[in-house]
C-alpha positions as CSV (number, residue, x, y, z in Angstrom):
1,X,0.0,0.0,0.0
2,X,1.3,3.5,-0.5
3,X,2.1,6.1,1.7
4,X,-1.0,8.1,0.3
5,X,-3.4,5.7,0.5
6,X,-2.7,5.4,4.8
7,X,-1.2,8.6,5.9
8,X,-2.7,10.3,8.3
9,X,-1.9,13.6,7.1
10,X,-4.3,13.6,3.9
11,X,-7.7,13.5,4.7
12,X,-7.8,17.1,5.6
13,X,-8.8,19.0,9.0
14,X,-9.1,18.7,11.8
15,X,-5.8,16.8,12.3
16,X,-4.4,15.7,16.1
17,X,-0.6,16.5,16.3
18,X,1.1,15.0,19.2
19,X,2.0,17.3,21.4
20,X,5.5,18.4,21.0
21,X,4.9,19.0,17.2
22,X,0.9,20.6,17.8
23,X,3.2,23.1,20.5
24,X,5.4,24.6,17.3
25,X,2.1,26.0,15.5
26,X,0.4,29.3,16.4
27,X,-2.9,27.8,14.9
28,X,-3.3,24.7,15.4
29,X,-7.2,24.3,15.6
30,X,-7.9,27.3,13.3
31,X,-7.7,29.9,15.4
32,X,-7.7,32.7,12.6
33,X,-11.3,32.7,11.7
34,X,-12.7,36.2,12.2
35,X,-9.9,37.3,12.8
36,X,-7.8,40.9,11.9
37,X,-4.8,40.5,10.7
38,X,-1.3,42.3,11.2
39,X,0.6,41.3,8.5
40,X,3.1,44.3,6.7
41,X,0.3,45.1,4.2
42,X,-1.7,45.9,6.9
43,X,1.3,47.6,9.0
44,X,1.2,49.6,6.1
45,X,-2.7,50.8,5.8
46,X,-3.2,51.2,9.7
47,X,-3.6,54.5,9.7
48,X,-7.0,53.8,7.4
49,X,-8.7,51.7,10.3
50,X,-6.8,52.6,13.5
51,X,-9.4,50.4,15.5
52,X,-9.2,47.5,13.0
53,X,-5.7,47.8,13.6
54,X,-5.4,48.3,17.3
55,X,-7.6,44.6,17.3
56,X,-5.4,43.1,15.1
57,X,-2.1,43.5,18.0
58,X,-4.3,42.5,20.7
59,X,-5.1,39.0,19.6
60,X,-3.4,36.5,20.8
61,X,-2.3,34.3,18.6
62,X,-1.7,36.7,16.1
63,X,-2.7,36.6,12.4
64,X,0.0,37.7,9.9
65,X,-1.5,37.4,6.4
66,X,-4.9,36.5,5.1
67,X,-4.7,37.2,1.8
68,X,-6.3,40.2,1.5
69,X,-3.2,42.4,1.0
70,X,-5.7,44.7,-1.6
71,X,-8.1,45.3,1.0
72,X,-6.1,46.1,4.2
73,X,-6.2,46.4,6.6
74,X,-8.2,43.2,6.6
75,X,-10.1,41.1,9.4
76,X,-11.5,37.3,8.6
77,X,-11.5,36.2,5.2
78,X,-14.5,38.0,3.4
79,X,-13.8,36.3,-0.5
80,X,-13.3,39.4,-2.5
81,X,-12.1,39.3,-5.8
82,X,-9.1,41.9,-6.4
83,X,-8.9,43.2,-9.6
84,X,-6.6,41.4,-12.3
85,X,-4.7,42.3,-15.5
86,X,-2.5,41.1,-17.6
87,X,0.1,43.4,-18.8
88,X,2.4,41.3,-20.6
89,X,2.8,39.7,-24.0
90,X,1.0,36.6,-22.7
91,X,-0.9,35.7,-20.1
92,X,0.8,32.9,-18.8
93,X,-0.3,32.7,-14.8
94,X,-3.4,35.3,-14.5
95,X,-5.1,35.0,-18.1
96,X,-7.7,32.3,-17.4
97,X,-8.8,34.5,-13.8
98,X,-9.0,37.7,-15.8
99,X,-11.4,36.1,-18.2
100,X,-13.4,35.4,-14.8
101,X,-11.6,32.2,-13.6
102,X,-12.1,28.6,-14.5
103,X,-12.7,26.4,-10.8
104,X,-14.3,23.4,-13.1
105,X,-13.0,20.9,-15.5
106,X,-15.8,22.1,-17.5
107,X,-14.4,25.5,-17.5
108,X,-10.6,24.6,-17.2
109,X,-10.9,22.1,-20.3
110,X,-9.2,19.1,-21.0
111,X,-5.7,18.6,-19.9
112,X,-4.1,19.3,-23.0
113,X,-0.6,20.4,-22.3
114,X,-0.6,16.9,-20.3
115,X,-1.8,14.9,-23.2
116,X,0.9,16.6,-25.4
117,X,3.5,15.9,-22.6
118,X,2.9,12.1,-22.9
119,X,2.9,11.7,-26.2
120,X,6.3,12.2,-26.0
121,X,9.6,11.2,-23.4
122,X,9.9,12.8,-19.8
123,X,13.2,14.2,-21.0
124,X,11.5,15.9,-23.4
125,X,9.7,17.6,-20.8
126,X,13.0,18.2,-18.9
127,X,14.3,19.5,-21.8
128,X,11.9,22.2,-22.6
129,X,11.2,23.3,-18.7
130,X,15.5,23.9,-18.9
131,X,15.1,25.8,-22.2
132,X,12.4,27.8,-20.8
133,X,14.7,29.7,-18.2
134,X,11.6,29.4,-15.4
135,X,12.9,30.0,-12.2
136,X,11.3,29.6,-9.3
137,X,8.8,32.1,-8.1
138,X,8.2,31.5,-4.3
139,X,11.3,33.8,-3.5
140,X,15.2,31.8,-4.2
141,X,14.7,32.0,-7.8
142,X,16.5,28.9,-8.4
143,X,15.8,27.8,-12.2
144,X,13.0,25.6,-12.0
145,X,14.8,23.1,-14.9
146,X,17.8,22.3,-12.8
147,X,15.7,21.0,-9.8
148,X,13.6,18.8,-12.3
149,X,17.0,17.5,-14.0
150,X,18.1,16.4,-10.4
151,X,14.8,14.0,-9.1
152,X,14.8,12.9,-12.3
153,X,18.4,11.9,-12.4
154,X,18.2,10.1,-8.7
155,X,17.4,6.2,-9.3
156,X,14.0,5.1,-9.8
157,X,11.6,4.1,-7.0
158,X,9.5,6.3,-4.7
159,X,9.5,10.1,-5.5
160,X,7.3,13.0,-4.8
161,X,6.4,16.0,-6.2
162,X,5.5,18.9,-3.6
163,X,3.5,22.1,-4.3
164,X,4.3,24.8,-1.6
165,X,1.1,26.5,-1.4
166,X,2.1,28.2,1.8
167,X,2.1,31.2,0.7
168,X,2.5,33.2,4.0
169,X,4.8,36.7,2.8
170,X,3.0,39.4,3.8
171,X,1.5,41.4,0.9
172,X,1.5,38.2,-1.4
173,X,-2.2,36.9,-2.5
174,X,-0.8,35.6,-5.8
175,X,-1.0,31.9,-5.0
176,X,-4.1,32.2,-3.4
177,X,-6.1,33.5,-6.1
178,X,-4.3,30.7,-8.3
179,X,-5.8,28.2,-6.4
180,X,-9.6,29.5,-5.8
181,X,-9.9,30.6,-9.3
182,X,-8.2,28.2,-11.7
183,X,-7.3,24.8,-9.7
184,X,-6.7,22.4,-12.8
185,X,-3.5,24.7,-13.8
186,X,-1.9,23.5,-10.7
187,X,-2.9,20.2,-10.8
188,X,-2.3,19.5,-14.8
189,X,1.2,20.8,-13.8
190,X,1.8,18.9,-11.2
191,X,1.3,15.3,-13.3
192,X,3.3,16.7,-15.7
193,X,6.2,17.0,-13.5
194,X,5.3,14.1,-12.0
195,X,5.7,12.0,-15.0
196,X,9.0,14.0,-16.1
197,X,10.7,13.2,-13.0
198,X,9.6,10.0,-12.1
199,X,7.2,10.4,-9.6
200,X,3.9,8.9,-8.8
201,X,2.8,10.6,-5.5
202,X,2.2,14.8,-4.8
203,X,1.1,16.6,-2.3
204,X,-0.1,20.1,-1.8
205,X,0.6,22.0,0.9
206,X,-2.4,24.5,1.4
207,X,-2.0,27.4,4.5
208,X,-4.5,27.5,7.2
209,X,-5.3,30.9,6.6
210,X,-6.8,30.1,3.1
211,X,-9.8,27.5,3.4
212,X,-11.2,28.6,0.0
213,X,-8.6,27.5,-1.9
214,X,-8.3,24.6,0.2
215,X,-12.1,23.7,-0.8
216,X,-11.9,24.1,-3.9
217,X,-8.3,22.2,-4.4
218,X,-10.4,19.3,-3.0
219,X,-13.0,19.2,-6.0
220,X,-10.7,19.9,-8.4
221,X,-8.3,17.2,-7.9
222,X,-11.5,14.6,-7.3
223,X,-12.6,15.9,-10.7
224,X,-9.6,15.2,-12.1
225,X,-9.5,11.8,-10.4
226,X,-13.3,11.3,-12.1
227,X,-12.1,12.1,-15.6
228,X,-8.9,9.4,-15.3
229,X,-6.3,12.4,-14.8
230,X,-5.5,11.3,-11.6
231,X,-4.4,7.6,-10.6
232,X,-3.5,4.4,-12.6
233,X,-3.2,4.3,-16.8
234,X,-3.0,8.1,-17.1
235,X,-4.0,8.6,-20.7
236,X,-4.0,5.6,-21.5
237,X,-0.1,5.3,-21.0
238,X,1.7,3.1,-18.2
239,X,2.1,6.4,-15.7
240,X,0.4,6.6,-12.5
241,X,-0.5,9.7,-10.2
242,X,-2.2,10.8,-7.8
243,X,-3.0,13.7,-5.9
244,X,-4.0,14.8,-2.0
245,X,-4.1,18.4,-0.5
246,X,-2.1,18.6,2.7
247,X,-3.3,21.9,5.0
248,X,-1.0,23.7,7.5
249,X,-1.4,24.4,11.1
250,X,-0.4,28.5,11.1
251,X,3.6,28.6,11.0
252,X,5.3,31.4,8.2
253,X,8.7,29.1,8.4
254,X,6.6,26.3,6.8
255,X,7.0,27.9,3.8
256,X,10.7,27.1,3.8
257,X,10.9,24.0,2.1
258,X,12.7,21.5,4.9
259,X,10.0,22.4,7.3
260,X,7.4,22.3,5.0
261,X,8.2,18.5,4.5
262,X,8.7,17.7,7.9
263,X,5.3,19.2,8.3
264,X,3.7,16.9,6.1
265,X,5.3,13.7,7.5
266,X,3.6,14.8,11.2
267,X,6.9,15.8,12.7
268,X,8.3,19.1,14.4
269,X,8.6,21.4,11.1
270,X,12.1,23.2,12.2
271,X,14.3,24.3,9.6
272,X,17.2,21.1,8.9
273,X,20.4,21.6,7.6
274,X,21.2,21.2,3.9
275,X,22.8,18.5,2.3
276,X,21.2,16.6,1.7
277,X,19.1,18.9,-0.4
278,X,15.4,17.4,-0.8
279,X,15.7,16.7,-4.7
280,X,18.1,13.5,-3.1
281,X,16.7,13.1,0.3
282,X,12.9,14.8,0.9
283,X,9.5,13.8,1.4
284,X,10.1,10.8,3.5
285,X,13.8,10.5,2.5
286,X,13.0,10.2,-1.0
287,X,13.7,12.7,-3.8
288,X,11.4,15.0,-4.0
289,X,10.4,18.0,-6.4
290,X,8.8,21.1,-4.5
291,X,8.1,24.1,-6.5
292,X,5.8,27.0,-5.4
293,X,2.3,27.4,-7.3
294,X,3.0,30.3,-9.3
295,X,5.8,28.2,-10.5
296,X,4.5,25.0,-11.5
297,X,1.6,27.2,-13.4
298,X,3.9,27.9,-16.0
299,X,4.3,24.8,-16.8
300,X,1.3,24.0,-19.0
301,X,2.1,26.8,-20.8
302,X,5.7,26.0,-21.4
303,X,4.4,22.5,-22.7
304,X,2.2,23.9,-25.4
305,X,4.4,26.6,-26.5
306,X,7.8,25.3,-26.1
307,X,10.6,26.5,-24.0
308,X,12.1,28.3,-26.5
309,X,9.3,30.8,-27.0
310,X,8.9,31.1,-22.9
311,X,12.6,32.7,-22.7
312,X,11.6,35.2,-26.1
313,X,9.3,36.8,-22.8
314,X,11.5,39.2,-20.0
315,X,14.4,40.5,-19.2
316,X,18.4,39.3,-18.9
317,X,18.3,36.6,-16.8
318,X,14.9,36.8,-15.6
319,X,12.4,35.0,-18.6
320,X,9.0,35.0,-19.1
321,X,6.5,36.5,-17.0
322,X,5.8,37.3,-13.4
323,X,2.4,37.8,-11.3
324,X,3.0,41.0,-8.5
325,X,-0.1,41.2,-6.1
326,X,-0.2,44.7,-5.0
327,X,-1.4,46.1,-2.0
328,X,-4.1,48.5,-0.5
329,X,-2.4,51.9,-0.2
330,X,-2.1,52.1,-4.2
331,X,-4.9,53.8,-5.8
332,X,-4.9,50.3,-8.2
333,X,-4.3,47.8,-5.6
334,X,-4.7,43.8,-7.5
335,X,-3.5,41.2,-9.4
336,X,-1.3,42.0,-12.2
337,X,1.3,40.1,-14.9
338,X,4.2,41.7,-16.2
339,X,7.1,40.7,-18.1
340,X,10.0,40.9,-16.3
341,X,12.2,43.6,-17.2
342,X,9.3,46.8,-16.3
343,X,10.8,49.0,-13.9
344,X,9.7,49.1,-10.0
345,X,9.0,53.0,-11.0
346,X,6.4,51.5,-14.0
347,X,4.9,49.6,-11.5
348,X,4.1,51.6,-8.7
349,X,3.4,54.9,-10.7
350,X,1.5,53.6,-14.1
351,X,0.3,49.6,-12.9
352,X,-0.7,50.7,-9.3
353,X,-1.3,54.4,-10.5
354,X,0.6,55.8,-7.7
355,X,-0.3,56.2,-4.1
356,X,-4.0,56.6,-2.8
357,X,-4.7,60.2,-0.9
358,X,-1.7,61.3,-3.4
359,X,0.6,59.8,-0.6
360,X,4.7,60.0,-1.4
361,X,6.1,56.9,-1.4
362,X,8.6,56.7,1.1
363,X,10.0,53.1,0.1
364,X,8.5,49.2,-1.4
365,X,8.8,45.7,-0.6
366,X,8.8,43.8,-3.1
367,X,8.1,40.0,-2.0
368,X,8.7,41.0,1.7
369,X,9.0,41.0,4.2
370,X,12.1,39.8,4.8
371,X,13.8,41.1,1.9
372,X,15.3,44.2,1.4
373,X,13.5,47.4,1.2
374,X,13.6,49.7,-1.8
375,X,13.8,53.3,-1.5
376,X,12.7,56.3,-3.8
377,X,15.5,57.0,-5.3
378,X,16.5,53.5,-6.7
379,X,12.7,52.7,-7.9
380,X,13.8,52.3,-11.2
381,X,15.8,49.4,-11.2
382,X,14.2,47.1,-13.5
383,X,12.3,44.0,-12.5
384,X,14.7,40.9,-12.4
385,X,16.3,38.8,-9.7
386,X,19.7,39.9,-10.2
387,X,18.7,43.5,-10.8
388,X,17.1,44.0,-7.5
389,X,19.4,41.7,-5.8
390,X,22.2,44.3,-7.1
391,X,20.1,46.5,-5.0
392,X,19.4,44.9,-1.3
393,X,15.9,43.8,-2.4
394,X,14.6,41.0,-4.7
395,X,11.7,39.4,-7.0
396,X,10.5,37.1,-3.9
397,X,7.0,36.0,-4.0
398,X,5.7,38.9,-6.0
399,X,3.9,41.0,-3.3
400,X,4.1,44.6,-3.5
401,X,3.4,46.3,-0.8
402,X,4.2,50.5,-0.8
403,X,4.3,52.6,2.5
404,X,3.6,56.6,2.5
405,X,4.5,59.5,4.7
406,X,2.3,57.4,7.6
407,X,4.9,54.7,8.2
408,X,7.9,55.3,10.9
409,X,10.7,53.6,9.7
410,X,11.6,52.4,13.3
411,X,8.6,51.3,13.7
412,X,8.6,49.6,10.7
413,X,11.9,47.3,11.8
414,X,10.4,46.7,15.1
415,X,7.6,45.7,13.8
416,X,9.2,43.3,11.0
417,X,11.7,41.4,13.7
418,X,8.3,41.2,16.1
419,X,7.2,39.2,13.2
420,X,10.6,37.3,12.6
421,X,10.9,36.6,16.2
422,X,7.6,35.2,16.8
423,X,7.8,33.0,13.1
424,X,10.9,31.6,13.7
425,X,11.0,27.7,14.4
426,X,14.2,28.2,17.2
427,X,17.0,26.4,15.3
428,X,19.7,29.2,14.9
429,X,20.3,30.8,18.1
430,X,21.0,34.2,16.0
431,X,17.6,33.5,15.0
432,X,15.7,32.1,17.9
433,X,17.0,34.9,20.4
434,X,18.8,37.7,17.7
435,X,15.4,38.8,15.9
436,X,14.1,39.3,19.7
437,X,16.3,41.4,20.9
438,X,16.3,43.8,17.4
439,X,12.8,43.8,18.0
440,X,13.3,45.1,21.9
441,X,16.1,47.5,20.8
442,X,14.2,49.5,18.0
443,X,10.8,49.2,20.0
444,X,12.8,51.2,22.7
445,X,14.1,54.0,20.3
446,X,10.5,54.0,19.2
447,X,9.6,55.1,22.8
448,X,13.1,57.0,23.0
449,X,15.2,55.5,25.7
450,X,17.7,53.4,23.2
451,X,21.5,54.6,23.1
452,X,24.2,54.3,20.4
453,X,25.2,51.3,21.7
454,X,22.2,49.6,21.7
455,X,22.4,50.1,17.7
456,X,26.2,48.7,17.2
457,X,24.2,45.8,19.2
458,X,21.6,46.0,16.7
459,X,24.3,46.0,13.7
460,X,26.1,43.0,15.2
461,X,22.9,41.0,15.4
462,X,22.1,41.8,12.0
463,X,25.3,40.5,10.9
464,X,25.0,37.0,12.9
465,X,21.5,36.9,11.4
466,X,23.1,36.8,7.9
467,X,25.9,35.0,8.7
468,X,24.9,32.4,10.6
469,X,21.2,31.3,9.7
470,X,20.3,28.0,8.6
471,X,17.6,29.4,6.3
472,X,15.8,32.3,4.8
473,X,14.2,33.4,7.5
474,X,17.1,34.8,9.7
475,X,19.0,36.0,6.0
476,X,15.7,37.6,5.0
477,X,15.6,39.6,7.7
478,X,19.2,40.5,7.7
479,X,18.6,41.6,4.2
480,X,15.7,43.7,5.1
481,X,17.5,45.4,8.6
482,X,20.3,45.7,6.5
483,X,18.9,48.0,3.4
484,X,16.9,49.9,6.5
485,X,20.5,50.9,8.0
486,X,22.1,51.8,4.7
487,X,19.2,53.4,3.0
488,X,17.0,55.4,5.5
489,X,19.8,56.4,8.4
490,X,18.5,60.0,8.3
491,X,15.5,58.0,10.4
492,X,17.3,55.6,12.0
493,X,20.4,57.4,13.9
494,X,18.1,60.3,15.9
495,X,16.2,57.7,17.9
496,X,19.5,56.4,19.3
497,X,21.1,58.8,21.9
């Protein structure tokens, strides 16, 4: 029997966690229905509901994102529909939800780029996904063809292909909207990758804090299933699949890919050392794929049209397209595809149509927020992962999110390490007890008793942070403290004595 078919992990909430691992999760019984949320979006679009905001930081657990970025500040999960475009040559990821979505295999139709995929070898598949220069889209922007090239080249046996639908950055709704509004994308992709790899079993791991998408994942893949896209004989051919949806328990470090595995198999989901990188050892200890959603939706695309006329879209080293979800203080907050390449300048002033209230922009995150800030004066560096790199900041996960003349920067960094301090799983020391003590330090030269030394302490954290973090997390938010220091000191320095 297969892991899938007994696992206890697949048949959806409510879940019981032994204790040790239930302990590590700030919502583990779903405690984020009705609630505000006081994620950076929101951080950012406090001063347009003060009281909604003031709830949000007195709930306890607190609720970081909920996928309402366009809307915020945002309490419980209302199902709006932000408003999408596509800006780019093709429309790739968002074209199917700007033509008002496609949640059935009715709508979707059938799996075509999947047909087309076995009609042929898995290294042709390989082939074209490396031609295509995708890389990945949930923040590393590692190219998407090498990780397929290396489960595919590990021996044959058991392998697994992961979505990461944990989509937790603050000021990202991208994947969210992927899943509510065309499903079948994602799940089409997946079994392609499946059978290019070698793999026979996926899993998606859904957030908490998005039971729509969750739902509707559910019907999707059991339509699937229904029409013989899922399971034994897969077009007739001798490649078996199958499917199940996998939902979290409230943590943002389960988005890092060695928790998020560890997660899944029922055990503590702290961050593990690499090598062994999960492509060799993953999903229990077998190679195992995991790409975010946006990424894997590329794929049917890539299929159909070749890999070769993927990389004619974008910019340098950055191909084809990318979906930015922007947030609520533009006066065009939504979903939007660009090619990459479009300056951060086009997409705040022209694609978000500047600030709402004629606010001054006074700096963006772009996939945040732990990433690096970037301020006015560098908003036209063009959209591309080396580009903004170059720069402090990065491509991330997509979300935009813009702050005006309301947002302290201090208070800004205090409240970014709050939120690094209270999402990290404890691993790294710099990490576990680092982000805490930033946190303290710049929430005292908020209230003005901090010194000059208390900064150098600040700065030297920083630099363990970066130097000594086993993932993401603790870098990211060096990166972020870091372009704060450098780029807004003229607000920093005064509040230290």
């Amino acid at each position: 029997m297969s892991r899938l078919a007994f696992h206890p992990a697949i048949a959806g909430p409510p879940l019981t966690l032994a204790a040790d691992v239930e302990s590590f999760y700030h919502l583990p019984h779903g405690e984020h229905a009705g609630k505000a949320c006081q994620g950076t979006a929101c951080f950012a679009a406090r001063h347009l509901n003060p009281a909604l905001w003031a709830e949000a930081n007195a709930q306890n657990p607190r609720v970081y994102c909920l996928g309402e970025c366009f809307a915020a500040p945002a309490k419980g999960q209302t199902n709006p529909r932000p408003p999408v475009k596509v800006f780019s040559r093709q429309g790739i990821v968002l074209g199917r939800i700007g033509a008002g979505g496609a949640r059935t295999l009715a709508d979707y139709g059938n799996y075509a780029a999947l047909a087309k995929a076995l009609q042929h070898p898995p290294e042709q598949v390989l082939a074209a996904v490396e031609a295509s220069g995708l890389r990945g889209r949930g923040g590393a922007g590692f190219p998407a063809g090498r990780k397929w090239r290396a489960v595919a080249s590990q021996p044959a046996g058991e392998k697994y292909v992961v979505a990461n639908a944990d989509e937790g950055d603050a000021g990202a709704y991208i994947d969210r909207y992927l899943m509510e509004d065309d499903p079948h994308a994602l799940i089409e992709a997946m079994i392609v990758a499946g059978y290019a790899v070698g793999a026979s079993k996926g899993y998606i791991y859904v957030r908490l804090e998005y039971p729509l998408a969750n739902s509707v994942l559910r019907a999707a893949i059991a339509e699937a299933r229904a029409a013989g896209w899922l399971g034994p004989h897969i077009g007739g051919k001798n490649f078996a699949f199958d499917l199940e949806v996998y939902t979290g328990h409230g943590s943002y470090v389960c988005g890092e890919e060695t928790s998020l595995l560890r997660s899944i198999e029922g055990k503590r989901p702290e961050v593990m050392a690499r090598p062994p990188y999960p492509t060799e050892r993953g999903l229990f200890d077998q190679p195992t794929l995991l790409n975010n959603v946006e990424t894997l939706v590329n794929v049917p695309w890539i299929v159909t049209h070749g890999g070769e006329a993927y990389a004619a879209l974008g910019f340098n080293k950055s191909r084809g397209t990318k979906a930015l979800s922007l947030n609520s203080l533009f006066n065009q907050p939504g979903l939007y595809e660009v090619e990459f390449g479009v300056t951060v300048r086009h997409i705040v002033e022209e694609i978000g149509g500047g600030l709402r209230g004629g606010g001054k922009l006074k700096g963006v995150l772009i996939g945040g927020p732990i990433i690096g800030i970037i301020p006015p004066h560098l908003i036209d560096t063009p959209l591309g992962f080396e580009e903004l790199a170059a720069i402090g900041a990065g491509v991330g996960h997509g979300g935009v999110v813009a702050f005006d003349e309301h947002t302290s920067i201090p208070e800004l960094m205090e409240h970014v390490f709050s939120f690094g301090a209270y999402e990290s799983c404890g691993k790294c020391t710099p990490c576990r007890s680092g982000s805490g003590r930033v946190e303290e330090i710049f929430a005292n030269a908020v209230a003005g008793d901090a010194t000059k030394a208390d900064l150098q302490e600040g700065r030297d954290l920083v630099a363990a942070l970066k130097l000594a973090s086993l993932c993401g997390h603790g870098t990211g938010l060096a990166r972020f403290a870091e372009s704060i220091l450098n780029y807004y000191p003229q607000e920093i320095e005064p509040c230290f004595k």
